[in-house]
NULUM-99474 format. One record per atom (N, C-alpha, C, O, CB): residue number from 1; residue in one letter; atom name; x, y, z. Coordinates in nm, 2 decimals, always signed. Glycine has a CB too. Layout:
REM NULUM-99474
PT/NUM/A/CA/X/Y/Z
...
END
This chain:
REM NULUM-99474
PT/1/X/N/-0.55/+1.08/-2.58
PT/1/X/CA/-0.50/+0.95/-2.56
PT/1/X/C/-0.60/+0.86/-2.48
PT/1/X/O/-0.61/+0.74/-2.50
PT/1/X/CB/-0.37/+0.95/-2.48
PT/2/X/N/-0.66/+0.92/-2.41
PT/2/X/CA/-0.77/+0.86/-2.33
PT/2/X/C/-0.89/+0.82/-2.39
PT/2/X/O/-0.96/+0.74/-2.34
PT/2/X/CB/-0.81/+0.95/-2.23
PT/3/X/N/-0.92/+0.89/-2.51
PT/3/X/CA/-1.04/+0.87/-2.52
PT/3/X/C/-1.03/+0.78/-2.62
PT/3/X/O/-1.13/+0.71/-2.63
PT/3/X/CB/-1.12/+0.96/-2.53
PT/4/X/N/-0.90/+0.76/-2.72
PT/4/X/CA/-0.82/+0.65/-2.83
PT/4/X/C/-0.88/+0.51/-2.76
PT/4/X/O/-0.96/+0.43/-2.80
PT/4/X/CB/-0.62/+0.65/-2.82
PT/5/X/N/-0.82/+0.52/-2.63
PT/5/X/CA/-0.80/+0.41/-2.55
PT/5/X/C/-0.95/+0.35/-2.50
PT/5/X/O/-0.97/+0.23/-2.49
PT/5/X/CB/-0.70/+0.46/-2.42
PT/6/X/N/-1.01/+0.41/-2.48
PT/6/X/CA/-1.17/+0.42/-2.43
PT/6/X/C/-1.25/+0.35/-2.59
PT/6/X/O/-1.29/+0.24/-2.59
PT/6/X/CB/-1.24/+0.65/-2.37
PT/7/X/N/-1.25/+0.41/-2.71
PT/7/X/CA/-1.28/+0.39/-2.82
PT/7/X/C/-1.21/+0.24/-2.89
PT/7/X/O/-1.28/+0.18/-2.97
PT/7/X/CB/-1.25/+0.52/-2.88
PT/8/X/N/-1.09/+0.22/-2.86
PT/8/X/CA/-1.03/+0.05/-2.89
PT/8/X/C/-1.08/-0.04/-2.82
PT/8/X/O/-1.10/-0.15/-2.86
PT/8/X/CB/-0.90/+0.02/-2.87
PT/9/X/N/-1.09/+0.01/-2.67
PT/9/X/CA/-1.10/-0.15/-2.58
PT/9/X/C/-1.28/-0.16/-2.56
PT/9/X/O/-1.33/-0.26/-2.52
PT/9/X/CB/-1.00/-0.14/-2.38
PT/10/X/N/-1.36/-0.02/-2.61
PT/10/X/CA/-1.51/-0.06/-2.53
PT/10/X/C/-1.62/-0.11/-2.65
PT/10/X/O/-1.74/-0.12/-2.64
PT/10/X/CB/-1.58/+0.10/-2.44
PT/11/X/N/-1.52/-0.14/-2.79
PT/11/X/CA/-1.58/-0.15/-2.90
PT/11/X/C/-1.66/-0.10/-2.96
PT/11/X/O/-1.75/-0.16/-3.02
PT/11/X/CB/-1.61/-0.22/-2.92
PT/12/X/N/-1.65/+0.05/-2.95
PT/12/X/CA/-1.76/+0.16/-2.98
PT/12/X/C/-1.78/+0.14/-3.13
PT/12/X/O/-1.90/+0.15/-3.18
PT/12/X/CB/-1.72/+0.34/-2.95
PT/13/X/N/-1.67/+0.10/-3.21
PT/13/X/CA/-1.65/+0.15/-3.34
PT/13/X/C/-1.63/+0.28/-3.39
PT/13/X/O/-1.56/+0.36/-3.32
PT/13/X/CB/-1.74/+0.11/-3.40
PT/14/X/N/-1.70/+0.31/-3.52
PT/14/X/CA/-1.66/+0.44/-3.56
PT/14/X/C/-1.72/+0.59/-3.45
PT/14/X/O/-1.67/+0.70/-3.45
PT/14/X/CB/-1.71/+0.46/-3.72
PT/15/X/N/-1.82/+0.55/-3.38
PT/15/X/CA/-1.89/+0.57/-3.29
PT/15/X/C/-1.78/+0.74/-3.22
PT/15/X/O/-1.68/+0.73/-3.15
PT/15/X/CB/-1.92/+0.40/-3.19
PT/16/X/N/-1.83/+0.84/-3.25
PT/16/X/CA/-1.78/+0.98/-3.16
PT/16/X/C/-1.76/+0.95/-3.03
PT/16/X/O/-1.86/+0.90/-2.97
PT/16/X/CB/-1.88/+1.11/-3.16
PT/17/X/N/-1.64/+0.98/-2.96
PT/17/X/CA/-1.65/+1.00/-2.79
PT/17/X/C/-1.63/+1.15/-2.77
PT/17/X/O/-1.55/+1.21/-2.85
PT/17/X/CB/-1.53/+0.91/-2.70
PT/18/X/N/-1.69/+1.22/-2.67
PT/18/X/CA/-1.65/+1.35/-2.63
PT/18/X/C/-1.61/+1.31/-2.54
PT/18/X/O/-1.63/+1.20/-2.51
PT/18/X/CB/-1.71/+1.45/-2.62
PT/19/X/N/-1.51/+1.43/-2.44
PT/19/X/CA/-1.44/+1.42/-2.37
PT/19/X/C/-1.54/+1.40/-2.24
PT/19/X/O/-1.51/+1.31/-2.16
PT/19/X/CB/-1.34/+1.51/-2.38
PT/20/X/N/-1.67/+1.50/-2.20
PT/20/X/CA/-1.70/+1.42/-2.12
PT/20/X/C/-1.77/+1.30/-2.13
PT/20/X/O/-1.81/+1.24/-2.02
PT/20/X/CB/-1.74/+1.47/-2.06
PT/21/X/N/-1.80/+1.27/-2.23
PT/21/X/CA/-1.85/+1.14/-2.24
PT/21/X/C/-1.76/+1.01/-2.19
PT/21/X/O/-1.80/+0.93/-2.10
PT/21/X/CB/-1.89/+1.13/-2.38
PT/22/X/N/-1.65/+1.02/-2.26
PT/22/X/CA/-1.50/+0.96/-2.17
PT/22/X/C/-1.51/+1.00/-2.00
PT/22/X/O/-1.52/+0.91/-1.92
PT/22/X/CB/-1.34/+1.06/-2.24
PT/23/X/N/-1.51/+1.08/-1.98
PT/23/X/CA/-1.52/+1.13/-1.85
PT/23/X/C/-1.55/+1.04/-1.79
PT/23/X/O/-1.48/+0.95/-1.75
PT/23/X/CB/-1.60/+1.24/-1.82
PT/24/X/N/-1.72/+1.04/-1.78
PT/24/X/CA/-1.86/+0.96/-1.70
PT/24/X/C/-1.80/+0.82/-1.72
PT/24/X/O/-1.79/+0.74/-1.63
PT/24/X/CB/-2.05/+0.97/-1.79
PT/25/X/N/-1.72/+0.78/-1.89
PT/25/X/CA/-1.70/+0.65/-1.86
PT/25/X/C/-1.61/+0.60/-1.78
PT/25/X/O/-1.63/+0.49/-1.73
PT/25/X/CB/-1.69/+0.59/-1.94
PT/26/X/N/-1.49/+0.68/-1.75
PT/26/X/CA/-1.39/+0.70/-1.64
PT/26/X/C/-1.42/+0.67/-1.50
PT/26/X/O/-1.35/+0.60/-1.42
PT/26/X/CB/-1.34/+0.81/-1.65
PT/27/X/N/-1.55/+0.77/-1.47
PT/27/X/CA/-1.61/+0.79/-1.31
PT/27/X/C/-1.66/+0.64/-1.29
PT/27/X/O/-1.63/+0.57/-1.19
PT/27/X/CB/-1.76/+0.92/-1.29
PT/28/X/N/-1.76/+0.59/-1.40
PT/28/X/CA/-1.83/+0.49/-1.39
PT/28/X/C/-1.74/+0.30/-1.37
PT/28/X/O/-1.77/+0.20/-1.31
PT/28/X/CB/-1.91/+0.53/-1.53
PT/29/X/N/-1.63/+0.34/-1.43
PT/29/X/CA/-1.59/+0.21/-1.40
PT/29/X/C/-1.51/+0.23/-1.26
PT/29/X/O/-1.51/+0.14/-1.17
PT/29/X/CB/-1.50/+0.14/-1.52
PT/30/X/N/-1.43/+0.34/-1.26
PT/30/X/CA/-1.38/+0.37/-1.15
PT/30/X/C/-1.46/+0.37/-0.99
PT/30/X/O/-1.40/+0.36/-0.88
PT/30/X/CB/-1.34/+0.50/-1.19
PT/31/X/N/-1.66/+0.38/-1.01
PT/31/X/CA/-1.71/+0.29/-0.87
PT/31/X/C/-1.71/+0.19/-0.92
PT/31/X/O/-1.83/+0.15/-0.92
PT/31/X/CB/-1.84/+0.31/-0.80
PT/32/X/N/-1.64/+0.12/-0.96
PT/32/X/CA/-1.64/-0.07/-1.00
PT/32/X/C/-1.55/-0.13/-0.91
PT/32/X/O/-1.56/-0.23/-0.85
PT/32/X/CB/-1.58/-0.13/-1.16
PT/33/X/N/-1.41/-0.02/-0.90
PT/33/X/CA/-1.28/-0.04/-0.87
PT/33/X/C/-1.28/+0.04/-0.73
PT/33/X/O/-1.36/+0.13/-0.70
PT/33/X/CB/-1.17/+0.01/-0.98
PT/34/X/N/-1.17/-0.01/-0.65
PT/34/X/CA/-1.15/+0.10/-0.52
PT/34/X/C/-1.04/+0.18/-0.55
PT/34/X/O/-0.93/+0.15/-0.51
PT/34/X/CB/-1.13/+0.04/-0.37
PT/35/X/N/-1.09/+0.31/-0.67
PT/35/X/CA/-0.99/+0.36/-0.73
PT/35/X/C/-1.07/+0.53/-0.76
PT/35/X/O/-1.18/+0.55/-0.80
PT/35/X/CB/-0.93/+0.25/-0.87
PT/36/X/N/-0.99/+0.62/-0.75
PT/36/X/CA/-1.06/+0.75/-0.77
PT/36/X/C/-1.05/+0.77/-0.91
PT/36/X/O/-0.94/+0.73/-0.96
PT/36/X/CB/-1.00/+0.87/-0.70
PT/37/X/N/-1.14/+0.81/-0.97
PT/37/X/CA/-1.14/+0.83/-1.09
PT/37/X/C/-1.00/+0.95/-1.16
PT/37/X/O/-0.94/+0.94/-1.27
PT/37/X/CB/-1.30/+0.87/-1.10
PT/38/X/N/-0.99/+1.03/-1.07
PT/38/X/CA/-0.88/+1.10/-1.17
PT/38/X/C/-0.77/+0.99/-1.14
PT/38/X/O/-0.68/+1.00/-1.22
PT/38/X/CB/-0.83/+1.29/-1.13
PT/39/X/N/-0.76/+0.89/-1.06
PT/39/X/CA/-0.63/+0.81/-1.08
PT/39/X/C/-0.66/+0.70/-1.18
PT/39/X/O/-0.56/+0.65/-1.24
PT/39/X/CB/-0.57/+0.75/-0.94
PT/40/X/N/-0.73/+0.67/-1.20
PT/40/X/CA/-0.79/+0.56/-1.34
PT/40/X/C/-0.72/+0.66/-1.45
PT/40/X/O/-0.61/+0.64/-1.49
PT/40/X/CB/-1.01/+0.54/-1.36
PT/41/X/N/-0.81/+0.74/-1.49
PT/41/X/CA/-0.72/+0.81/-1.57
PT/41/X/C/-0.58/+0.85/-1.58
PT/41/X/O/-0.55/+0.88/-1.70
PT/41/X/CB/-0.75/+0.89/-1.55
PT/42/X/N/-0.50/+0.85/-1.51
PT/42/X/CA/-0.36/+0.85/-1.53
PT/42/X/C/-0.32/+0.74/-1.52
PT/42/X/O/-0.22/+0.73/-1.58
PT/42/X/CB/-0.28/+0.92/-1.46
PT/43/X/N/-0.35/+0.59/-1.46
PT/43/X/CA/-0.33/+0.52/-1.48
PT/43/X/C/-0.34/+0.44/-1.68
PT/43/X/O/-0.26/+0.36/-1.73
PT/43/X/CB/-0.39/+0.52/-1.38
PT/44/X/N/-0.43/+0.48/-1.72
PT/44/X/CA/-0.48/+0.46/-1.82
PT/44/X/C/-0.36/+0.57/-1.98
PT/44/X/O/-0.31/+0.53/-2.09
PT/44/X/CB/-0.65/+0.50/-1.78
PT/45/X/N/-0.36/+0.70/-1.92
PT/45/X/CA/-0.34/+0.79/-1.98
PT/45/X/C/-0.11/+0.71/-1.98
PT/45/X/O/-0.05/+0.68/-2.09
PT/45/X/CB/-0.42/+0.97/-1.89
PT/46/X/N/-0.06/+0.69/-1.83
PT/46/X/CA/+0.05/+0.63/-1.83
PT/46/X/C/+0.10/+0.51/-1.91
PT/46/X/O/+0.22/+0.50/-1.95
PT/46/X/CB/+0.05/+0.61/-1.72
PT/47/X/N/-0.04/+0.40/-1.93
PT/47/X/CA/+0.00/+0.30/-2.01
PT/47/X/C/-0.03/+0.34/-2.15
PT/47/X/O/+0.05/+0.31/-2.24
PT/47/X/CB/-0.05/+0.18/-1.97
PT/48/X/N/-0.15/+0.40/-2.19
PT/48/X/CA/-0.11/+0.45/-2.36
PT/48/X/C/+0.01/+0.53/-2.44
PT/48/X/O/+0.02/+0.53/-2.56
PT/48/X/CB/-0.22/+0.53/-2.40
PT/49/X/N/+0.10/+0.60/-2.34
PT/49/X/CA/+0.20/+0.65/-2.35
PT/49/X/C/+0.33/+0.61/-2.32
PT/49/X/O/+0.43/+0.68/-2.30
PT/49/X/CB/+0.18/+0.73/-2.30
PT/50/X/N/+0.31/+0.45/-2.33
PT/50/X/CA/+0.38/+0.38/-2.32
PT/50/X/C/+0.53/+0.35/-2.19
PT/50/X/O/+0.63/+0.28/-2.17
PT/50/X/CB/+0.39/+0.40/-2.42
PT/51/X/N/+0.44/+0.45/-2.14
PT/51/X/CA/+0.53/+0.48/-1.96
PT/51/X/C/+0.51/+0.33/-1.83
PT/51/X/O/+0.40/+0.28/-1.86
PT/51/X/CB/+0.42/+0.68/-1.86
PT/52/X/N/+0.55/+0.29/-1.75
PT/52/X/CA/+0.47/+0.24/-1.64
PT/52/X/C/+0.36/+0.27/-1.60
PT/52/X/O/+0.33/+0.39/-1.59
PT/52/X/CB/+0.53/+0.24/-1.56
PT/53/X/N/+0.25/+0.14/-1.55
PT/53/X/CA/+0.17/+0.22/-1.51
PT/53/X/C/+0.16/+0.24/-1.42
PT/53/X/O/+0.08/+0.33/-1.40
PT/53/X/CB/+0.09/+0.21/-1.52
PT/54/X/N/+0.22/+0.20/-1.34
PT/54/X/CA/+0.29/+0.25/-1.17
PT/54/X/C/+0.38/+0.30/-1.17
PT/54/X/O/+0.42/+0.30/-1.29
PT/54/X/CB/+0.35/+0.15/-1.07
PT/55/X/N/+0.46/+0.39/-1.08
PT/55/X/CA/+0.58/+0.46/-1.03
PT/55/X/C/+0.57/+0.36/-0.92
PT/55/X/O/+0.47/+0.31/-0.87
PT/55/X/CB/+0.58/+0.63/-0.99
PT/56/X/N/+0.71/+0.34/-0.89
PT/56/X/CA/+0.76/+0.23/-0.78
PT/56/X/C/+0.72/+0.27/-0.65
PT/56/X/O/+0.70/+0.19/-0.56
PT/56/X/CB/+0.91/+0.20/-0.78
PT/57/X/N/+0.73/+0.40/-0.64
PT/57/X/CA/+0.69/+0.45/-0.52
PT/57/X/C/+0.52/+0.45/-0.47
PT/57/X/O/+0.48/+0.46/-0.36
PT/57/X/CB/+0.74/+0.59/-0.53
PT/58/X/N/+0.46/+0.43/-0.59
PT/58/X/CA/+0.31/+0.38/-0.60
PT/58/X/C/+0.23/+0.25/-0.59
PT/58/X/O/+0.11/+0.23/-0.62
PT/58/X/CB/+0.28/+0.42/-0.70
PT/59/X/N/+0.32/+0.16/-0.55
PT/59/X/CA/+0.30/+0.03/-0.51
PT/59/X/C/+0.31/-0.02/-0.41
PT/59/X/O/+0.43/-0.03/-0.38
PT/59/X/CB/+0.36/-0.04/-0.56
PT/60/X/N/+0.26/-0.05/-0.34
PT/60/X/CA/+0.23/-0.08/-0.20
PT/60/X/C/+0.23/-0.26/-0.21
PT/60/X/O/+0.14/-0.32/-0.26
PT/60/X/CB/+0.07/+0.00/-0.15
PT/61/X/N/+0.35/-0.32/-0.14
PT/61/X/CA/+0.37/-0.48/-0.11
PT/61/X/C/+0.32/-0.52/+0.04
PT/61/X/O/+0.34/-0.45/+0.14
PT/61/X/CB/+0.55/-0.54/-0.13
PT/62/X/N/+0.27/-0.59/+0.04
PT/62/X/CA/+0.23/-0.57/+0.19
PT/62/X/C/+0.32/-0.67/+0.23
PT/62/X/O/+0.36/-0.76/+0.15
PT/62/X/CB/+0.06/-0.61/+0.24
PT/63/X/N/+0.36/-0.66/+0.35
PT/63/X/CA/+0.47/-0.71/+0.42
PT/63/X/C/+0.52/-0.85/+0.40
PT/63/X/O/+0.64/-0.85/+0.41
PT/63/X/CB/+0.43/-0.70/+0.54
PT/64/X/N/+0.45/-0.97/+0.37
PT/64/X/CA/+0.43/-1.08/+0.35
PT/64/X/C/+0.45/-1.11/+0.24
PT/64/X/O/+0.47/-1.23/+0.21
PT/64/X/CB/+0.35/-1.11/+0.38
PT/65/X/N/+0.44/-1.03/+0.15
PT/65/X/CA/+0.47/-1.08/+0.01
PT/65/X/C/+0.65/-1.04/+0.05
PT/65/X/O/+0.72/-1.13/+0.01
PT/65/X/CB/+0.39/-0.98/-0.15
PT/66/X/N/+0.70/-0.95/+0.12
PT/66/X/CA/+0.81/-0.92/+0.11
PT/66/X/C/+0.92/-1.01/+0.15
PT/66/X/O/+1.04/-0.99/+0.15
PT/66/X/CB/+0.80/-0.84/+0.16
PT/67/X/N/+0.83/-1.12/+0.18
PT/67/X/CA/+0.91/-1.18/+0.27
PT/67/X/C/+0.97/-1.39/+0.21
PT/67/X/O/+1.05/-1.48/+0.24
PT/67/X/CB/+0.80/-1.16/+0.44
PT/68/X/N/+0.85/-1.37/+0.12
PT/68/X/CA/+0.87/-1.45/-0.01
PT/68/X/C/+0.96/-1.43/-0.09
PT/68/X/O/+0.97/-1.50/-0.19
PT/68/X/CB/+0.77/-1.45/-0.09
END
């Protein structure tokens, strides 16, 4: 599902991905973001599977928005 997802949005074309090749690209955008790479991945893997990509318990509002 991951690597579907990796292969639509990075415009490889018909272009092979292996899984670690997916991998590195996972690690690699993931130091872009302040985000660990195995959670990029479920993040990613959650929305191609048409699930949330959060669990509510995984969202963090900081106080001030709460209060809006």
């Amino acid at each position: 599902m991951v690597i579907r997802f990796i292969k639509e949005h990075a415009e490889l074309g018909e272009r092979e991905l292996s899984t670690s090749e997916a991998a590195d690209l996972i690690r690699q955008v993931a130091e872009l973001y302040p985000i660990e790479a195995r959670r990029l991945d479920h993040v990613v893997w959650r929305h191609v599977s048409g699930r949330d990509v959060f669990k509510d318990e995984d969202v963090e509002i900081p106080e001030r928005s709460r209060e809006l």
